[in-house]
C-alpha positions as semicolon CSV with decimal commas, in nm:
position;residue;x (nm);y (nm);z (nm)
1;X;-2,922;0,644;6,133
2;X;-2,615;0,683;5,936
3;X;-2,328;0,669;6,079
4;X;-2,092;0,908;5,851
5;X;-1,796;0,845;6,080
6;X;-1,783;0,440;5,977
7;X;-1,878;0,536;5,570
8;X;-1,570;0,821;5,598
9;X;-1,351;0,487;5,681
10;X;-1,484;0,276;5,411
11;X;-1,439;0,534;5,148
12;X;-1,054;0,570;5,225
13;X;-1,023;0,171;5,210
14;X;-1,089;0,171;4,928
15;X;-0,837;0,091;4,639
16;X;-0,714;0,259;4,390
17;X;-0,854;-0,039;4,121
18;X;-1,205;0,042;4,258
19;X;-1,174;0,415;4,207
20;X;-1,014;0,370;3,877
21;X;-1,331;0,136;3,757
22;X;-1,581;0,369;3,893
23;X;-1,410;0,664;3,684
24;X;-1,444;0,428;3,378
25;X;-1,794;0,382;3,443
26;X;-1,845;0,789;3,461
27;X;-1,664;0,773;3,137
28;X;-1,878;0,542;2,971
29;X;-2,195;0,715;3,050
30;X;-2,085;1,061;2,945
31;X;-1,989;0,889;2,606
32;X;-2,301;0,749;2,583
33;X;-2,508;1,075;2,701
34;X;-2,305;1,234;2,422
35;X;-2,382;0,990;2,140
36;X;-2,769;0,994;2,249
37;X;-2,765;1,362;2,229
38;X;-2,576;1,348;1,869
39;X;-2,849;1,106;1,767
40;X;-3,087;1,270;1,888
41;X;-2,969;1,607;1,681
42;X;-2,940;1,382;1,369
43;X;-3,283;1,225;1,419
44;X;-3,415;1,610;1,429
45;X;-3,211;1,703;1,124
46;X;-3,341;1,331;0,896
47;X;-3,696;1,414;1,036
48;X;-3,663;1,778;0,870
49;X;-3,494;1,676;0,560
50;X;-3,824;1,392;0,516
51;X;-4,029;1,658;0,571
52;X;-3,887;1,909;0,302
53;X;-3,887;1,639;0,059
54;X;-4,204;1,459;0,127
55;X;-4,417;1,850;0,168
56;X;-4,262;2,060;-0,094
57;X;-3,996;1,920;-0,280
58;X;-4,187;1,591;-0,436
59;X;-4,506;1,760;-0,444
60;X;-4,377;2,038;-0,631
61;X;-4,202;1,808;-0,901
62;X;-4,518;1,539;-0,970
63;X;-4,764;1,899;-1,025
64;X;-4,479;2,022;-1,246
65;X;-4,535;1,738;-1,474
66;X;-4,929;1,719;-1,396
67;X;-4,946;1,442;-1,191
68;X;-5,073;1,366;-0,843
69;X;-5,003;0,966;-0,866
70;X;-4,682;0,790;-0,976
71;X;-4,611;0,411;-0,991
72;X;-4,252;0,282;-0,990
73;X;-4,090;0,027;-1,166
74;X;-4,096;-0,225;-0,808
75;X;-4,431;-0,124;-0,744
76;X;-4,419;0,138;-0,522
77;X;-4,681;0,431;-0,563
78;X;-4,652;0,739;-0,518
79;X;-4,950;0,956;-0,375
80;X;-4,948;1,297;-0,356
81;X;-5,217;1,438;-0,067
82;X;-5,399;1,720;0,122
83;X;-5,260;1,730;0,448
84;X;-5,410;2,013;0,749
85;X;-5,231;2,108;1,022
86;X;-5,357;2,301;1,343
87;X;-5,296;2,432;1,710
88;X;-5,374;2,700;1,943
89;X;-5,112;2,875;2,082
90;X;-5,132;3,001;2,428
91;X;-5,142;3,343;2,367
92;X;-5,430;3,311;2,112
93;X;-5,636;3,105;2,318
94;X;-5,899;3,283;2,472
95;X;-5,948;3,472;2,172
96;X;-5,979;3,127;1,984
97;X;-6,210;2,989;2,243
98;X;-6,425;3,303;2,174
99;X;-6,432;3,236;1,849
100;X;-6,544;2,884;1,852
101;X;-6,797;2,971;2,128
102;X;-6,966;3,247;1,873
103;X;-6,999;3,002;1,615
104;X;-7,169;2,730;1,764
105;X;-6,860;2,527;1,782
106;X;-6,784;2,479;2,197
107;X;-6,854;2,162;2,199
108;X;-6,475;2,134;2,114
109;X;-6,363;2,282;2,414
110;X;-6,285;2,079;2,717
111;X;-6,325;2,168;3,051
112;X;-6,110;2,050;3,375
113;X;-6,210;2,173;3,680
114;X;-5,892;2,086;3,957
115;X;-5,882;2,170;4,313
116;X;-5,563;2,077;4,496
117;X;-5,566;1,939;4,882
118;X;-5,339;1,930;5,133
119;X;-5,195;1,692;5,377
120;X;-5,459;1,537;5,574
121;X;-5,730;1,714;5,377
122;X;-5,911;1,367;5,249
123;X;-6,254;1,393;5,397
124;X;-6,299;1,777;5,244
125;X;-6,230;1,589;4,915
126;X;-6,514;1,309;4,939
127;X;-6,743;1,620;4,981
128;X;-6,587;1,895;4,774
129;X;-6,877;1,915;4,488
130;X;-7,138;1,984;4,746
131;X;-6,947;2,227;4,978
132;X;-6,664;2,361;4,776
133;X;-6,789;2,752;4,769
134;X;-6,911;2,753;5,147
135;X;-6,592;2,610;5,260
136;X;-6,387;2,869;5,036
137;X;-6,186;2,651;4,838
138;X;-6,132;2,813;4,444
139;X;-6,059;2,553;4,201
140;X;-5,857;2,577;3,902
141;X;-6,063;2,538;3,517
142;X;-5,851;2,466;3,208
143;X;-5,968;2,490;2,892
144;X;-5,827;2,275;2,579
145;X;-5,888;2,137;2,247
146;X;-5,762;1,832;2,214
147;X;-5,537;1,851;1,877
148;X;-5,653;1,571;1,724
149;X;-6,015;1,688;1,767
150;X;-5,920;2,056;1,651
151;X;-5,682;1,904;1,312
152;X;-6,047;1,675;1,253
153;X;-6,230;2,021;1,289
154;X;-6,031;2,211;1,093
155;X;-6,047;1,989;0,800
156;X;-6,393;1,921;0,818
157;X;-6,433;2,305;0,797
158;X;-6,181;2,321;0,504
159;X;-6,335;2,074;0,323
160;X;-6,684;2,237;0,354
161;X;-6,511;2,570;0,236
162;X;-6,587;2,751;0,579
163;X;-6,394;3,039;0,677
164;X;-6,158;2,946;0,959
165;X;-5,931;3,182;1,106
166;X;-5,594;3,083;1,040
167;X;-5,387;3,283;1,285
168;X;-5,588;3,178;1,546
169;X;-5,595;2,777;1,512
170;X;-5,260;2,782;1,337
171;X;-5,390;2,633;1,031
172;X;-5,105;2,485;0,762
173;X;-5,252;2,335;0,467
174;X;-4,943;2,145;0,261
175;X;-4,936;1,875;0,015
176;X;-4,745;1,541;0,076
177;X;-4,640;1,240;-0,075
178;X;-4,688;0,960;0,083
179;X;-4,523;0,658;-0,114
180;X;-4,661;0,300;-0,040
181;X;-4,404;0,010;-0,122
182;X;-4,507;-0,258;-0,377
183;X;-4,408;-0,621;-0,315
């Protein structure tokens, strides 16, 4: 048990040195949470300026001059790509689920069935698949698409010139360049 009475005595022994190194050491980590959180913003602001250039503004200037491949002088190339991007949104996802369901495509669609237990509640978990409705216990199913099997999807669709609904799977299809260093 603590004894508050005996820390109360330590804390007012102790000197002003101590105090005055434990303030520094406040200081120093609300610099430093500072910095992270201005390198953080700058990281976010580099990332979006790479994108602009990389999506739309080289893309745009290699079709303008009819190409879709450029080598440099120090071998670097220049590639300009097809690139898909996709999600479903909360709000659209049952309607999205529905519409993979009605065409054939739920294999996508993931299923987690969940039931949460108590304290104490171990042995009703060893048997839950066998007694879970008689013993009146409601488990929890979530639904997903993984993204990475929904952006694989998507583009496999694309490619075969289905028609995907856009607003539901939040379909982008950009261009990028890519550029691979020569050596």
């Amino acid at each position: 048990m603590i004894d508050f009475e005996d820390v109360a005595t330590e804390l007012t022994q102790v000197g002003d040195n101590d105090l005055k190194a434990v303030a520094d050491l406040v200081r120093q980590q609300l610099v430093l949470e500072r910095r992270i959180e201005d390198l953080e913003d700058e990281l976010k602001r580099a990332q979006q300026s790479l994108a602009k250039i990389s999506q739309e503004i080289l893309p745009e200037a290699l079709a303008e001059h009819g190409l879709s491949e450029l080598k440099m002088e120090d071998g670097s190339k220049i590639t300009v790509s097809q690139f898909i991007q996709a999600h479903i949104s909360k709000e659209k996802q049952e309607e999205a689920f529905d519409w993979l369901r009605e065409h054939d495509f739920d294999d996508l669609i993931k299923n987690v069935v969940s039931l949460e237990f108590g304290k104490g509640e171990d042995d009703h978990a060893r048997d839950v698949m066998e007694t879970l409705t008689n013993r009146g216990y409601w488990p929890q199913n979530k639904q997903s698409v993984h993204p990475s099997t929904l952006k694989a999807f998507v583009k496999e669709q694309v490619e075969k010139g289905a028609e995907i609904p856009s607003d539901l799977f939040g379909v982008f299809i950009g261009k990028k360049a890519v550029i691979k260093k020569g050596k």
